[in-house]
N, C-alpha and C positions, 0 to 999 in steps of 0.2 A: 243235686249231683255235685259231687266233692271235684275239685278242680283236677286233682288224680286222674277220676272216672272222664273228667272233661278232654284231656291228653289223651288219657288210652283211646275214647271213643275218637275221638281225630284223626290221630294215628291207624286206629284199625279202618276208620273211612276210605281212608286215603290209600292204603295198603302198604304201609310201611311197617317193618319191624322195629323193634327198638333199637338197634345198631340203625338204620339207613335215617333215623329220627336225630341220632345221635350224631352221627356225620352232618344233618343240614345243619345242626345248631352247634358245630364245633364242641362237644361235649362228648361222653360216653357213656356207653347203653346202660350204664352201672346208675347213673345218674338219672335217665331216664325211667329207669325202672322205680328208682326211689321215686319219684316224683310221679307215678302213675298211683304209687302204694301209701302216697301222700303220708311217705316218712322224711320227704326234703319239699324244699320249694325253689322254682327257680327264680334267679333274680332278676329284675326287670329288664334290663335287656334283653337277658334271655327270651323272658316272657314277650317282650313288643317284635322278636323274630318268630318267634314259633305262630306269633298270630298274623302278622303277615305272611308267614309261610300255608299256616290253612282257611286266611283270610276270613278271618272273626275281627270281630271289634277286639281289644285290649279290655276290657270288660269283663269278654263270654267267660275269661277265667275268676271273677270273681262271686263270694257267696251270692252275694244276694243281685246278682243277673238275673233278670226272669227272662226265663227258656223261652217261655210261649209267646212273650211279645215278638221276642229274635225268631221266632217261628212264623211269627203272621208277617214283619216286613219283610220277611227273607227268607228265601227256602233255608231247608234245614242243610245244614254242611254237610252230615253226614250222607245224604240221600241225592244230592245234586253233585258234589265234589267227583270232578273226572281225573283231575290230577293236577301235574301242576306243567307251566308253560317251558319245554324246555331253552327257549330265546329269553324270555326275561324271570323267570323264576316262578310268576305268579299262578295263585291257588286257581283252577278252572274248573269254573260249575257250568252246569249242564245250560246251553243255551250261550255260553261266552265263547264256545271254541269253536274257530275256525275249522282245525282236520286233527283226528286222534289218530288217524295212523300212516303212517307208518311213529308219525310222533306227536307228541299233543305242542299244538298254537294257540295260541287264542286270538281274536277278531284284532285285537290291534297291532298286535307283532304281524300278522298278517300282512295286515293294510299299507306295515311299514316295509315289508317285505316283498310287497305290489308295488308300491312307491319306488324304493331302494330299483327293483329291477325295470320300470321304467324312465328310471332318471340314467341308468346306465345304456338303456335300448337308443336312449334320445342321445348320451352323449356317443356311443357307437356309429349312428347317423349322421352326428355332426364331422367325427371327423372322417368317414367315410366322403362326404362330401366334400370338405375341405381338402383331402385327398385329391379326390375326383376332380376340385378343379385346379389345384396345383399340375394336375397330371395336363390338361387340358389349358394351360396357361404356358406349361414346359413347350406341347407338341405345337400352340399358336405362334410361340416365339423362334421354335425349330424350324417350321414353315416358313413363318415371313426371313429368317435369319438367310435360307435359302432359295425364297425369290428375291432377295436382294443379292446374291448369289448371281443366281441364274441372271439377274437384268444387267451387273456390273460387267460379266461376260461377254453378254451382247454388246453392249456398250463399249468396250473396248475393241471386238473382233468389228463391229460397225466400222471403228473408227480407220481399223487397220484395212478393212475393207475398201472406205473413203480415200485413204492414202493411195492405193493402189490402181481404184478408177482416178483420180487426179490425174497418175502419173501417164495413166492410159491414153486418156484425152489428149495430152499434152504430147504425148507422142505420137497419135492421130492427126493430131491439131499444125505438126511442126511439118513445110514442105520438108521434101526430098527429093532429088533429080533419078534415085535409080529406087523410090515406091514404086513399086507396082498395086493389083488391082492382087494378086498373090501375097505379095509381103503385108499388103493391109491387113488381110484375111487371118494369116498369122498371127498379126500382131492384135487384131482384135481375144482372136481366141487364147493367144497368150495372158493376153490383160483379163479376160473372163476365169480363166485357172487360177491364177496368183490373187484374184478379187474372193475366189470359193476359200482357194488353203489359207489365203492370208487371215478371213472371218473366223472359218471352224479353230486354224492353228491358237492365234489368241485369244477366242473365245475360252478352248479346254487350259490353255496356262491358267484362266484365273478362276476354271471349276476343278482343274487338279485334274486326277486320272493317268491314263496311259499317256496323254501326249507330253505332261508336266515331268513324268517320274522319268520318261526317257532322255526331254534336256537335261534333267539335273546329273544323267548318269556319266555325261561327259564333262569335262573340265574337272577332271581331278588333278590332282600336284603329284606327278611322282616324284620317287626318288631316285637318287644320282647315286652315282659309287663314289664311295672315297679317295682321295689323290695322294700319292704318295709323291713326298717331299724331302727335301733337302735341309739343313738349315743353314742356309746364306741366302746371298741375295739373288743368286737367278732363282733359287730354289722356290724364295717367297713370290717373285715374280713370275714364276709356273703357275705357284698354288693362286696368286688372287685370278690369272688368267685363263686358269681353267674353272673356276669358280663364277668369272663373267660368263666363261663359255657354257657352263651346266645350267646358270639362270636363264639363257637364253635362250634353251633346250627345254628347260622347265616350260617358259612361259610359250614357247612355239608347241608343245606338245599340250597344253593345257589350251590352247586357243584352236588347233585344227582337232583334239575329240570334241570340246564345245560346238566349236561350226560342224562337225561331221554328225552329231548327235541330235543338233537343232534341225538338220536337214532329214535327217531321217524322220523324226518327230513331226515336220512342217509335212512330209509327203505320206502320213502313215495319219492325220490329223481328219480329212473328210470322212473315212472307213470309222474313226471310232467318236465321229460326232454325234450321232444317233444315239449308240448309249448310253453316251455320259450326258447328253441331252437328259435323257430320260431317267437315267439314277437322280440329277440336280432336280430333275420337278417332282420326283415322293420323295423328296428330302433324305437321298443317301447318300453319304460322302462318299466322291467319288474316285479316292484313295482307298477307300477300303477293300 
């Protein structure tokens, strides 16, 4: 068989025409045809692609190739060739391919193809995990960030607590010629009230909430009107002395809404200790 007949029958194996022949080997079907009609030859590169293309030896195209030995170690090409691998190019015979349809693989592309999508399945896992425990490293430190929270609170409304029975005792503790067994009674139950508002009051300043957002809504700075003046000297002596007199207007009207606003906050403070209790231990700011 003339090297001609050896192309054409490849090519007709394989099911390619001579243009689709012509496209794998960057040539044209004009060339391929001479070269089936073994009126050209192609030159050796050519040649060492066409035969990796339908995976013959570089040989099968010369005269004296015997057929039949290429027959007994190797099926025939013509008879086994399924096509070719569309992942890596190569020529696939029957028994080499993975799946012909919807497109032809063959066993290695495959395997790399198995591979490829469990090295991706593993790193998907990984960082789903690593996720998973950033997420769970965030919500450990959110937690402890507010039971330290929660303890600092107690620990201050404790203390302000402490202060209060101190004062208590001490006022228990001091004669009096006109205590009675009545005024005691008072003064116990007094020291008992001021001992609850004083705990829950500083407790919620330093968990935030309604009892904190109410002091800070007092002691604002207003402002003064402008003074009209003169320019001499009683005139500047108005303007600095009613400017003594506005700052002291300022800072008296900035100190009774603070005190009015801390009072309010101090007797409104047992009513909203429960929930802000209770927002501080599932970790909700209790500003929000």
């Amino acid at each position: 068989m003339e090297y001609g007949e050896k192309i054409a029958a490849l090519r007709k194996a394989r099911g390619m025409t001579q243009a689709e022949l012509g496209n794998a080997l960057n040539v044209t079907y004009q060339a391929v045809s001479k070269w089936e009609r073994d009126e050209s030859q192609p030159d050796f590169a050519t040649m060492s692609k066409m035969a990796k293309l339908f995976g013959v030896p570089l040989g099968y195209f010369e005269d004296d190739f015997d057929e039949n030995v290429y027959g007994q170690e190797s099926d025939s090409p013509a008879g086994d060739m399924l096509g070719v691998c569309t992942k890596c190019g190569k020529v696939v015979n029957s028994g080499d391919e993975a799946t012909t349809s919807p497109a032809i693989i063959c066993k290695d592309c495959a395997e790399r193809i198995r591979q490829t999508e469990i090295r991706k399945r593993k790193e998907i896992e990984k960082s789903k995990e690593e996720e998973r425990r950033k997420k769970e490293a965030e919500q450990t430190f959110h937690r402890a960030s507010f039971r330290k929270k929660r303890n600092v609170g107690f620990i201050v409304g404790g203390v302000v607590a402490a202060v209060f029975l101190v004062l208590l005792i001490i006022a228990l503790s001091t004669p009096s010629d006109s205590q009675t067994n009545g005024t005691t009674g008072d003064t116990v139950l007094g020291g008992i009230v001021m001992i609850v508002f004083g705990f829950t009051f500083a407790s919620q300043l330093v968990w935030g909430g309604a009892v904190r957002s109410v002091c800070l809504t007092g002691g604002k700075i207003v402002g003064m009107p402008g003074v009209i003046f003169t320019l001499d000297i009683d005139g500047c002596i108005f303007l600095i002395g009613m400017k003594i007199l506005f700052a002291l207007l300022k800072f008296l009207i900035f100190i009774i809404s603070a005190l009015f606003f801390i009072v309010v906050a101090f007797l409104m403070s047992p009513f909203t200790f429960v929930p802000c209790l209770i927002r501080v231990c599932r970790g909700i700011d209790a500003d929000d």
